[in-house]
Every structure is written in structure tokens, then in C-alpha cells.
N, C-alpha and C positions, 0 to 999 in steps of 0.2 A: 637871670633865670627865665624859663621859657614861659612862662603860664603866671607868676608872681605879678602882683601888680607893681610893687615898691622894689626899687634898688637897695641897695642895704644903709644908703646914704638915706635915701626917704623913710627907711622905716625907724632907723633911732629918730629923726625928727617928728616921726608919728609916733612912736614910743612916749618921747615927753610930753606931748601934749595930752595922750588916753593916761597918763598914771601921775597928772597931776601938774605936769613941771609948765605947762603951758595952757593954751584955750582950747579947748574942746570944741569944735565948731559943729551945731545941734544942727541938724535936718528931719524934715519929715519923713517919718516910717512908713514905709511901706509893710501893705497888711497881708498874711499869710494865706488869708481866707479865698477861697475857690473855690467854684462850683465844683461837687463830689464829682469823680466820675463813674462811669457805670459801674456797679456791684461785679458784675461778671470782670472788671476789669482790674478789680483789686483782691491782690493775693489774697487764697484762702478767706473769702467773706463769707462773714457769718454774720444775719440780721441781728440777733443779738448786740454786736460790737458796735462799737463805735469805731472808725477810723480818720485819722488826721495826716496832712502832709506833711512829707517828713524836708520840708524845705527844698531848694533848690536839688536834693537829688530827684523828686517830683513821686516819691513812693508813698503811695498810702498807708501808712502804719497802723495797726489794732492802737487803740487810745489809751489802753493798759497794754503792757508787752513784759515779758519777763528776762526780770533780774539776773546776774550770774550769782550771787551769791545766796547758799543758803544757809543762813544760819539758824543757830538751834535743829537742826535738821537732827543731828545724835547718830548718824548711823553710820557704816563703813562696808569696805567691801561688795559680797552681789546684795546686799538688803538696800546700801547707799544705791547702785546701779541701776535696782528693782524701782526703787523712788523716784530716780530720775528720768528714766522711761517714762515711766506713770503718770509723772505731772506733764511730763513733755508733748506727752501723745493728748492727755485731755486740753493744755493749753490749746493745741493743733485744733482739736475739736469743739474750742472752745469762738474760734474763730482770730486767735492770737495770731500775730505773723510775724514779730522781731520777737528775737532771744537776744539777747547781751553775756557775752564771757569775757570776763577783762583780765585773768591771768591760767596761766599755764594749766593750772588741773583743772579749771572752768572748762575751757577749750576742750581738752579732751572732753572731760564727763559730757559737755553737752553734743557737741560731733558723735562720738559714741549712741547715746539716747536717739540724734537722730537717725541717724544709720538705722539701729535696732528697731523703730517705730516707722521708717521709711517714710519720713516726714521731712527729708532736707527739702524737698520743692517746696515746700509749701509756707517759707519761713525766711526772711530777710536776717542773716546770722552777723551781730555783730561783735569782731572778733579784738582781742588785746591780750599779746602774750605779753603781759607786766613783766617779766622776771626779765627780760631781753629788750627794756625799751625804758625811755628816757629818764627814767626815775635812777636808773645806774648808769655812772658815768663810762663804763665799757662799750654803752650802745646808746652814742651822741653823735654819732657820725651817721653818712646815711650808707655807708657800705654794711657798718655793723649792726643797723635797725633793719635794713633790708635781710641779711644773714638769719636775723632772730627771729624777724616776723616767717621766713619762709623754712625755716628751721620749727618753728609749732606748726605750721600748717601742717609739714609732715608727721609733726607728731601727733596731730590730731587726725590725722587720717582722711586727710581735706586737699582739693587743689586750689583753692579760693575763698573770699569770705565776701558778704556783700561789702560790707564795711568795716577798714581794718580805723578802728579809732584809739592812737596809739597814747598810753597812760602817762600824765605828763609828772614833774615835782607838784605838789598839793601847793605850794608856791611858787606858781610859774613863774614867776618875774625872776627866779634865781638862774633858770638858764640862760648862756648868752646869747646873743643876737647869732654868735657862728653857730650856735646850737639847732637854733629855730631854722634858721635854711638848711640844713643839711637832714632833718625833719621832715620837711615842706617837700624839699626834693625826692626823699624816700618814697613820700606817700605818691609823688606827678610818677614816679620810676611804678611801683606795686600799678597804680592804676594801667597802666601804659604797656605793665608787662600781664595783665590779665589777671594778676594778682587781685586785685580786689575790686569792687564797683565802684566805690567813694570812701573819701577819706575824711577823718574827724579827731577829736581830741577830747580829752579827759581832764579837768584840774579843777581843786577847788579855790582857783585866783582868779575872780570875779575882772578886777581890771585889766590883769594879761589876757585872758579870755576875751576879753571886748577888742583887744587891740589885735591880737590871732585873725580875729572874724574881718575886722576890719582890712586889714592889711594883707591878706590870703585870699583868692577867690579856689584857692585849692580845696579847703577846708568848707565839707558841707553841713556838719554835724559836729554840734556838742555835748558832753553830759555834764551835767552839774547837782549840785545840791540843791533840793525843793523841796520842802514839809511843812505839815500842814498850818506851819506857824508863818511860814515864808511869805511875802508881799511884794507888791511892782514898786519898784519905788517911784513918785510920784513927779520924778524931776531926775536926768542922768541915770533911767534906767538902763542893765542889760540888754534889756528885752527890746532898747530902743535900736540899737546895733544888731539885734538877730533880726530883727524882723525889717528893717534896711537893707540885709546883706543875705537875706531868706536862707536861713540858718535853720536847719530844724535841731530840734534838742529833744535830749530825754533829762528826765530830772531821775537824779538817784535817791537814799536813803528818804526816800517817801513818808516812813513809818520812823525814822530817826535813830536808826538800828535797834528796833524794836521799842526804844521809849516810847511810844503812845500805846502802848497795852500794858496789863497789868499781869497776864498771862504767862507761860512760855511757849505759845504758839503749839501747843503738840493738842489733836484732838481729846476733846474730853476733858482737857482741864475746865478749872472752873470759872474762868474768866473768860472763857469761850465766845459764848455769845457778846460776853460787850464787847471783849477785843474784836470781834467781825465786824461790829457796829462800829467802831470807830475808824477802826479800814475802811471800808464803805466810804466814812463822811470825810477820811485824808483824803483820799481815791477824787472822790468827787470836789472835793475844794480845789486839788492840786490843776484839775481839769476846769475849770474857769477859767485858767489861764490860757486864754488861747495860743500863746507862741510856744508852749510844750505841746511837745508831739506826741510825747507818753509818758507818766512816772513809771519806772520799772522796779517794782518789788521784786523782792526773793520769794518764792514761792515753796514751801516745801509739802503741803496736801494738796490731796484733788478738792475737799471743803473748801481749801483759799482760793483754788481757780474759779468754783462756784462764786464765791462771795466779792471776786472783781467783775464777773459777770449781774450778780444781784446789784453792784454799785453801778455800773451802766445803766440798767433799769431804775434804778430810783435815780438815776441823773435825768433820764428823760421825762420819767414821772415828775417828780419835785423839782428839778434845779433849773429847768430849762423852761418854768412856766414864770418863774421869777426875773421877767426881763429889764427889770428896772434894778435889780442886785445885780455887781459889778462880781461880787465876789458871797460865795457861800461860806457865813459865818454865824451860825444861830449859838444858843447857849450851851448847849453840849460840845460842840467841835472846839468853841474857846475856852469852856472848862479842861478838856481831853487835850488839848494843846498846850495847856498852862502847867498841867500835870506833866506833860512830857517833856518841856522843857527843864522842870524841875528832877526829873529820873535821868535825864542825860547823863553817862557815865562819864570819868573825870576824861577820857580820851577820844569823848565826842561832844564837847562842848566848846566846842569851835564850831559846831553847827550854826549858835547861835549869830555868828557873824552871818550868814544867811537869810533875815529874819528880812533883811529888805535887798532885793535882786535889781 
């Protein structure tokens, strides 16, 4: 392969060593951290925000960016349309610059909102038509991933995405090795054909994931699971391999799909105010960790875009004067955590396999 660093002979040998079967040979990490560059020089800045590298592709991200999915959202139709505009354009004005859409009606809805808001420049879009990519075995090849991914573009009414991060099996170790190259390749083919800027991946298989990054220098970008329970682990971390191989990441299910509120997210209930507070204090926990480049919530009011904007300011207020805490962990956040892991419904508790990254 032309850009791969491993032949297919090196990479089952680097296979067994990252998932167990052999030595792991530990090196020192290289650190993420960089001088910002100029304000003027990073998309859509806005004082307010905070921005982070989004790794080796060298793009400064908003430090909160938004989610594809919204749930509890309730609506349909132009009211669903009217909402997605709406957050789209405040995120825009919020100083937000990645959006994430990881399957098919994602894409559209969101390409749509931007068009309507006239906001595509102003927002690094990162794009995954799930329904046409690796998680179904019809498009395991890279003629039929290339097919699919360029088959939504036009359905979303797009000639390109910045970054196509294509959605892997939630146990990536199930695909085979013919799998992953022909994957790899899709993604060097999309770049190469203008199709997209960089490419990345999706799973929640912590160890396939570390041996991807490893063994790809194609692969700029990961998303993974990160909430506010979540930890470095202190010995064979992840985060030892992204920040080695300058990997930017977004973490997903932030808020735990919604376990950490007591609420249902729609204004006006009565849980409102705590549930904002405690977004805030995930928001800002999940952000101590320097090798995330963004949690991406689902956002479905302009109040929520406020309230990741309010948690950037009490990050710089409160979190950032506390230089001797490694990690933002006071009595409420570990209460509000303890509670969420306990509301985890019975088809997200496998989150908890996440608790150390």
C-alpha cells in the first residue's frame, strides 16, 4: 500500500502484541500541546471558545463542537428543520467550528441547516454515512465504501466533507485484517480524490482503536466514548498511543446518553437548571483531558449552546486556576456521576467499560 506503514505481514504481528497476545513495547508520548495560533487564523473564532488541535490534521477545533445526534429532540418535519437551523446558526455564532454527522439522515439534516444558515465555510463538517459503511458487511470493500460514502455526499447535497470518519463494528477487532486495508485504502483513494480532507474512524474497541492509530499514519482522527466518569488510565493508556501518533479525538456520549440528568432536556422542565449544571461540570471534566479535542454533545436548544458557552467560562474561571488538580473532580460532579452511572439504561451499559481509557 502506498502511504501504510505496515505490510499485512507486520500488521497481524503488531495485532498480537496491541491486543494482548505479545509485549507491548511502551515509548514516550509525545504531547499535543502547541503554541495557539493567531485568532485570525482559526476558523470562525470566537473569544468566548476555547480551541484545541485537532491532531496531526493541524485544525484548531472549538473545545466543545457539536454532536450528530439529537435526542429527545421530539420534533419532525419543517419544526425538526426550523430547530436544526436554529442551533446550527447559534452554534456558528457561538464560535463552534466541527459539527459531526455519523449516519445518513445526520448528513442530510445537517448539510441542509448549513446551506439554509449559509454557514458551510465556517465549520470543519465531519461526515459518516453509517448505513453504507463498515458496520454492514455489503460495504467491506473499498470499491463499495468509496460507492457509499460518495453516494451520501450526493445525497446530502455536498461535494466533499472535511473529514469522512467512517463508523466502524462497536468491536472492531471483529473485522478482518482484509477488512481494515481495503478501509485504509478507501479513505488514501477519498483523500486523493478531493473527496475529503482527512480521514478517521469510529469504534467503541479501545484496543483495535490503539492498534488502527498505530499501525495507519492514514488515520488522523478518532471518536470514542468519554463521560464524565471516564479516567486516563494510569499505566497502557489510550491516550498513550494518540498522543504518540498525534491523533486528535472527539469523545462522544459525553452526557451518557443523557444519564447524567434527571430531566428530559426540553426547556422548562424542572430539572433544568441542575441538569445545565451538571453539563457544565461533564463539559468541563471531560476537558482536562488534554489529548481530547472536543466532547461533541447533541445539542437540541439554543439554551444548550449557551450553557457549553457558560462551561468554557467557568473552565477558565474555576478550572484553569487549579494547576495542581490533574483532573476536575469536586463533590457534585462525583455524586452526579455515580447517579449516572446508576440510570444507565440496560443498552448503554457497556459504557461502563469506559470508566478507564
Amino acid at each position: 500500500m502506498s502511504k501504510t506503514q505496515f505490510n499485512r505481514r507486520q500488521f497481524v504481528a503488531g495485532s498480537a502484541a496491541v491486543l494482548g497476545l505479545g509485549t507491548l513495547v511502551s515509548s514516550e508520548t509525545k504531547g499535543q500541546a502547541e503554541t495557539a495560533p493567531e485568532p485570525s487564523k482559526i476558523l470562525n473564532y470566537d473569544e468566548r471558545m476555547e480551541y484545541r488541535r485537532l491532531g496531526k490534521t493541524g485544525w484548531m477545533v472549538s473545545a466543545i463542537s457539536l454532536g450528530g445526534h439529537w435526542k429527545r429532540l421530539g420534533l419532525n418535519g419543517p419544526a425538526f428543520e426550523k430547530n436544526r437551523i436554529e442551533v446550527v446558526a447559534k452554534c456558528v455564532d457561538s464560535g463552534f467550528n466541527y459539527i459531526d454527522a455519523c449516519w445518513n439522515h445526520e448528513t442530510v439534516a445537517y448539510a441542509q441547516a448549513l446551506r439554509a444558515s449559509g454557514h458551510r465555510d465556517k465549520v470543519y463538517l465531519g461526515f459518516s454515512s453509517g448505513e453504507k459503511e463498515m458496520r454492514f458487511k455489503e460495504y467491506r470493500t473499498k470499491k463499495a465504501l468509496l460507492k457509499g460514502y460518495e453516494e451520501s455526499l450526493l445525497e446530502a447535497g455536498i461535494d466533499y466533507a472535511d473529514l469522512w470518519r467512517v463508523t466502524c463494528l462497536e468491536p472492531g477487532r471483529m473485522h478482518t485484517f482484509g477488512e481494515v486495508f481495503e478501509m485504509i485504502e478507501a479513505g488514501e483513494q477519498a483523500i486523493k480524490d478531493g473527496k475529503c480532507r482527512a480521514f478517521g474512524l469510529s469504534s467503541h474497541d479501545r484496543r483495535w482503536m490503539e492498534l488502527m492509530v498505530k499501525s495507519f499514519p492514514t488515520i488522523s482522527v478518532i471518536l470514542m466514548p468519554y463521560t464524565a466518569r471516564s479516567k486516563r488510565k494510569p499505566k497502557g493508556s489510550l491516550f498513550d498511543a494518540v498522543r504518540e501518533h498525534d491523533i486528535g479525538m472527539f469523545g462522544i456520549k459525553p452526557f451518557a446518553s443523557n444519564s447524567m440528568f434527571k430531566g428530559d432536556s426540553q426547556p422548562g422542565n424542572p430539572h433544568e437548571e441542575g441538569d445545565n449544571e451538571r453539563a457544565r461540570q461533564a463539559l468541563r471534566y471531560i476537558l482536562t483531558n488534554d489529548a481530547i479535542s472536543a466532547p461533541i454533545p447533541g445539542l437540541i436548544s439554543i439554551p444548550q449552546v449557551d450553557n457549553c458557552l457558560a462551561a468554557i467560562a467557568e473552565r477558565r474561571k474555576l478550572d484553569l486556576q487549579a494547576k495542581e488538580s490533574g483532573i476536575l473532580q469536586d463533590d457534585r460532579l462525583m455524586k452526579a456521576a455515580d447517579e449516572m452511572w446508576k440510570r444507565l439504561p440496560s443498552d448503554y451499559r457497556w459504557l461502563r467499560e469506559w470508566e478507564w481509557v
